[in-house]
DRENDO-1510 file (C-alpha; in Angstrom, 1 decimal, always signed):
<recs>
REC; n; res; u; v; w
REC; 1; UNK; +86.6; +139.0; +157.7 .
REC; 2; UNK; +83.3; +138.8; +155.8 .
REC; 3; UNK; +81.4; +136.0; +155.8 .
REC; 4; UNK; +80.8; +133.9; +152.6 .
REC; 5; UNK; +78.6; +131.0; +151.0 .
REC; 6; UNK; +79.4; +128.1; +149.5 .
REC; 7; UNK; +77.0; +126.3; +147.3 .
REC; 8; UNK; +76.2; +122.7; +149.4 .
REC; 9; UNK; +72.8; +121.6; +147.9 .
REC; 10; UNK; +71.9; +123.5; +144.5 .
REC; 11; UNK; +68.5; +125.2; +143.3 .
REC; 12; UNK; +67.4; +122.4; +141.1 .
REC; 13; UNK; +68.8; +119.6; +143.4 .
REC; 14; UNK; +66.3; +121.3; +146.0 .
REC; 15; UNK; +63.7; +121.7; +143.7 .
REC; 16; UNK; +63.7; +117.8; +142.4 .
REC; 17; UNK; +63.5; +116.4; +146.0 .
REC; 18; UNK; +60.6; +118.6; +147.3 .
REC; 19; UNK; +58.7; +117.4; +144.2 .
REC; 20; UNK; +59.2; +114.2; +145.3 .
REC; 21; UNK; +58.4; +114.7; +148.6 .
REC; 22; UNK; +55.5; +116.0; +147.4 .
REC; 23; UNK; +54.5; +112.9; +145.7 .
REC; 24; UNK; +55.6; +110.9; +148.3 .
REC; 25; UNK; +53.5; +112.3; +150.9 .
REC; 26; UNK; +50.6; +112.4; +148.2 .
REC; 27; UNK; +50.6; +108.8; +148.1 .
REC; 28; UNK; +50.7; +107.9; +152.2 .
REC; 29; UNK; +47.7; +110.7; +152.5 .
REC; 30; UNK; +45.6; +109.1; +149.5 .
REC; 31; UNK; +41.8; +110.0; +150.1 .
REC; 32; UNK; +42.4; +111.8; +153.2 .
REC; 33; UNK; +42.8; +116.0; +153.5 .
REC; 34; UNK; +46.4; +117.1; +155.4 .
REC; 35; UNK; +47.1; +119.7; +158.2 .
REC; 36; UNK; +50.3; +121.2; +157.4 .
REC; 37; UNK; +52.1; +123.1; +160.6 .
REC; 38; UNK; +55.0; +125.0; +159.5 .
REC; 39; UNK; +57.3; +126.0; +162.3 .
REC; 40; UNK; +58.7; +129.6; +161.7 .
REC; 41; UNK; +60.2; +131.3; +160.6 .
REC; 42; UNK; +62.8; +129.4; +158.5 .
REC; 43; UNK; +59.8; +126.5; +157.5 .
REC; 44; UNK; +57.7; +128.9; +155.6 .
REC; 45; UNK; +59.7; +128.6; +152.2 .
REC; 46; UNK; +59.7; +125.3; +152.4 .
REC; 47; UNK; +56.4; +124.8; +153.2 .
REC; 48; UNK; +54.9; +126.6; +150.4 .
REC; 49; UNK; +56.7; +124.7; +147.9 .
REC; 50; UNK; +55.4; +121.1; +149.3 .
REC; 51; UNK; +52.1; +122.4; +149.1 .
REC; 52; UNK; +51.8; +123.2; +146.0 .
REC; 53; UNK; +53.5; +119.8; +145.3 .
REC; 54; UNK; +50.8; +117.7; +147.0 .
REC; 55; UNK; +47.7; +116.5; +145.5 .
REC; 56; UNK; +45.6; +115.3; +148.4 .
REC; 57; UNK; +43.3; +118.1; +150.1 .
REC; 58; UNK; +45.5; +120.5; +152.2 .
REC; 59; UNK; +44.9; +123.2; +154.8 .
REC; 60; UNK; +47.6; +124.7; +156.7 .
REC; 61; UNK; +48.7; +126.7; +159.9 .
REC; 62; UNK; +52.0; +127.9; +161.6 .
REC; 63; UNK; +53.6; +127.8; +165.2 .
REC; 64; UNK; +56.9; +129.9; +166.5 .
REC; 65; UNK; +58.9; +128.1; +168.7 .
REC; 66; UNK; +62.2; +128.0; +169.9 .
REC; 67; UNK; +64.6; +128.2; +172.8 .
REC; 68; UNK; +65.6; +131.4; +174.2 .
REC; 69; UNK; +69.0; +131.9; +176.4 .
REC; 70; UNK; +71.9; +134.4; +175.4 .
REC; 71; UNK; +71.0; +134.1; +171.6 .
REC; 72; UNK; +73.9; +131.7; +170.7 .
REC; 73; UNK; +73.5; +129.0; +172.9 .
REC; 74; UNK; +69.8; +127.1; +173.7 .
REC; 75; UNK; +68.8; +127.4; +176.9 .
REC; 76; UNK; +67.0; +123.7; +176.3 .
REC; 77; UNK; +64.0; +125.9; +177.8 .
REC; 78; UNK; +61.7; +125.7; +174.7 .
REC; 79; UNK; +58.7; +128.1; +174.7 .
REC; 80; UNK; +55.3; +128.7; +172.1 .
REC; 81; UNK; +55.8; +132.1; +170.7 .
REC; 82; UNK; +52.8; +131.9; +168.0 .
REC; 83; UNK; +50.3; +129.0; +168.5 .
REC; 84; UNK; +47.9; +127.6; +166.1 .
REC; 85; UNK; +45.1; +129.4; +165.3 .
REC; 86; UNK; +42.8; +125.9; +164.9 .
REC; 87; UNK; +42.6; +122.7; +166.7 .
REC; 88; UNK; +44.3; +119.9; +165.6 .
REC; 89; UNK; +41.9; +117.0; +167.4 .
REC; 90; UNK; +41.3; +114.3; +164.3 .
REC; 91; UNK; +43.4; +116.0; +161.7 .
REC; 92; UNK; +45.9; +114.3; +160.1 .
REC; 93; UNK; +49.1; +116.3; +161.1 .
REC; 94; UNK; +52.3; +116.8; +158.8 .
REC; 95; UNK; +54.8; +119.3; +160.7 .
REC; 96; UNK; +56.7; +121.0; +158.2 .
REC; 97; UNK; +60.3; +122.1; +159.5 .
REC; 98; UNK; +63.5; +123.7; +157.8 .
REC; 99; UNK; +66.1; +121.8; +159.7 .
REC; 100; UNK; +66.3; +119.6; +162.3 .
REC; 101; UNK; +69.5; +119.2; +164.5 .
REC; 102; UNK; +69.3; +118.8; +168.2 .
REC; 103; UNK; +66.1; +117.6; +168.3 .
REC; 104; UNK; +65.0; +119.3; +171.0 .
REC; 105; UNK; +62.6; +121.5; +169.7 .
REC; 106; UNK; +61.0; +119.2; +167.8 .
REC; 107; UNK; +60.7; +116.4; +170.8 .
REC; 108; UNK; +59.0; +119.1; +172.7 .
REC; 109; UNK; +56.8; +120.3; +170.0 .
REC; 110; UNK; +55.9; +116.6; +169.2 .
REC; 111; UNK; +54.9; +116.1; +172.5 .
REC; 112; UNK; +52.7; +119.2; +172.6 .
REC; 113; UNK; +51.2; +118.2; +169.6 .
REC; 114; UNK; +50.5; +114.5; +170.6 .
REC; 115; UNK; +48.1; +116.1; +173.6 .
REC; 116; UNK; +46.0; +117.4; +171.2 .
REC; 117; UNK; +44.6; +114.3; +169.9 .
REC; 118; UNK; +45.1; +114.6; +166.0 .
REC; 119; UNK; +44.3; +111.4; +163.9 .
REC; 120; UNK; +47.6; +111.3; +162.7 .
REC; 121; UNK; +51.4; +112.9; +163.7 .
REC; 122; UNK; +54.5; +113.1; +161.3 .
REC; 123; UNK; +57.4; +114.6; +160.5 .
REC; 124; UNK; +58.7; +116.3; +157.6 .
REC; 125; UNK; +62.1; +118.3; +157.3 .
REC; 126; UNK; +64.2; +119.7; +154.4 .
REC; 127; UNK; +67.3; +119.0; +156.1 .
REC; 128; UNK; +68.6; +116.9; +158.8 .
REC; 129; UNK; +71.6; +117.1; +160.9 .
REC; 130; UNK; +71.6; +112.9; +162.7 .
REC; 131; UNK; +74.9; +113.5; +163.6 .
REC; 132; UNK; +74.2; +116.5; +166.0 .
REC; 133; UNK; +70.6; +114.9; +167.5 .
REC; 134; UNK; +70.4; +114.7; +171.2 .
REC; 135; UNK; +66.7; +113.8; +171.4 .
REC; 136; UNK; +65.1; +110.6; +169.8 .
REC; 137; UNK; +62.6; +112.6; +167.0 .
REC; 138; UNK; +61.1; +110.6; +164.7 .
REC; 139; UNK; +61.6; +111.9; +161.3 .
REC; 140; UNK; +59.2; +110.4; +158.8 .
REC; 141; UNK; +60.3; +112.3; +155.3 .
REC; 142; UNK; +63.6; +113.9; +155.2 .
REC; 143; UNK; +64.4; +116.4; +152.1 .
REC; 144; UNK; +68.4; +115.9; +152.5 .
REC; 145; UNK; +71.0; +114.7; +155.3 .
REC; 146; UNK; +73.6; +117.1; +155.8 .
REC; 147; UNK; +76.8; +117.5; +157.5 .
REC; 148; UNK; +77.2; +119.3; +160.9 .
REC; 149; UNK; +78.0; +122.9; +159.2 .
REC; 150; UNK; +76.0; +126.4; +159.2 .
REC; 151; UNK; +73.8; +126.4; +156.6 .
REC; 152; UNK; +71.7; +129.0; +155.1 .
REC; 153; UNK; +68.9; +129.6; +152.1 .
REC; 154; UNK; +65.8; +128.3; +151.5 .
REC; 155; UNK; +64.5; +129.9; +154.6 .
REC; 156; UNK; +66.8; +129.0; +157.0 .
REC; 157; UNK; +69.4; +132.5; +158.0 .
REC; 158; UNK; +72.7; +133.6; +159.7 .
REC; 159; UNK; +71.8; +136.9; +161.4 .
REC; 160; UNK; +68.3; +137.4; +159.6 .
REC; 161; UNK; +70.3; +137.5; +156.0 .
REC; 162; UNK; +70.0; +134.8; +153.0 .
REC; 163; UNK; +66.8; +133.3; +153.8 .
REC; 164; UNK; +65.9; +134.1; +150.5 .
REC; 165; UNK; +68.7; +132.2; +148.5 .
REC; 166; UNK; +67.0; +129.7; +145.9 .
REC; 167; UNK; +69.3; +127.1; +147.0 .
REC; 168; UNK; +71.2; +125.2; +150.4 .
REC; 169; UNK; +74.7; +127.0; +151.5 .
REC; 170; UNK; +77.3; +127.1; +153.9 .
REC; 171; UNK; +78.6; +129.8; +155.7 .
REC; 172; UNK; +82.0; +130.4; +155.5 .
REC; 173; UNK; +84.7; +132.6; +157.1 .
REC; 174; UNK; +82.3; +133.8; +160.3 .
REC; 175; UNK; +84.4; +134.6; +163.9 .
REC; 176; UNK; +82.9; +132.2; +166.4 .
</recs>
């Protein structure tokens, strides 16, 4: 059976909430520039559109990371595949991420982060799974909670396909 996707968060529902993250964000970073990670791949689409939806100074950079194991299940092992290419000592950090579920990455990455000595840490995500966290992340603006299903667009994929759907959707009718 073929896989298909079902419409969970639409286009303009997307695009309403990142502009108000945007302003959000704008507002807590008043007078002060931002350092915006993005953690790839999936991030990138979302990043782009929160940048251009903040209004304080902002310069940017980008991180891989991930667990590797069989390539269905997390190993828990998390490893740097692409680290920044600038220090982050007294910035003021925003780390811009597609989904969070487990947590795990993120904890780790947080932690990684934290050693560095920037000014400032935080959190952003589009989407957040609560119901699936097994590590304590702090998660300081949150696009949309969703339920625990397989979701795909804006960035985030099911076998490298539909990143590049304009909206939030879940896939349906895929063989476990």
């Amino acid at each position: 059976m073929s896989e298909t996707i079902r419409e969970l968060i639409s286009e303009e529902e997307v695009d309403k909430r990142i502009r108000e993250l945007g302003e959000e964000i704008s507002r807590d970073y008043a007078g002060k520039q931002i350092h915006l990670i993005c953690v790839l791949k999936g991030g990138v689409f979302f990043m782009c559109e929160l940048a251009k939806r903040i209004t304080v100074p902002v310069s940017m950079d980008f991180m891989c990371v991930g667990s590797y194991g069989d390539g269905t299940k997390s190993s828990g092992v998390v490893r740097i595949a692409k680290d920044l290419d600038e220090a982050i000592e007294g910035k003021e950090v925003l780390i811009v991420e597609d989904i969070i579920d487990s947590g795990n990455t993120l904890y780790y990455l947080m932690d990684v982060l934290q050693k560095r000595k920037p000014a400032s840490l935080r959190l952003c995500t589009l989407l957040d799974k609560p119901e699936r966290r097994v590590k304590d992340v702090k998660v300081d603006y949150t696009g949309f909670e969703i339920p625990d299903e397989f979701i795909v667009g804006y960035g985030l994929d099911y076998a490298q396909k539909y990143r590049n759907l304009p909206y939030i959707g879940v896939v349906e009718g895929v063989e476990e």
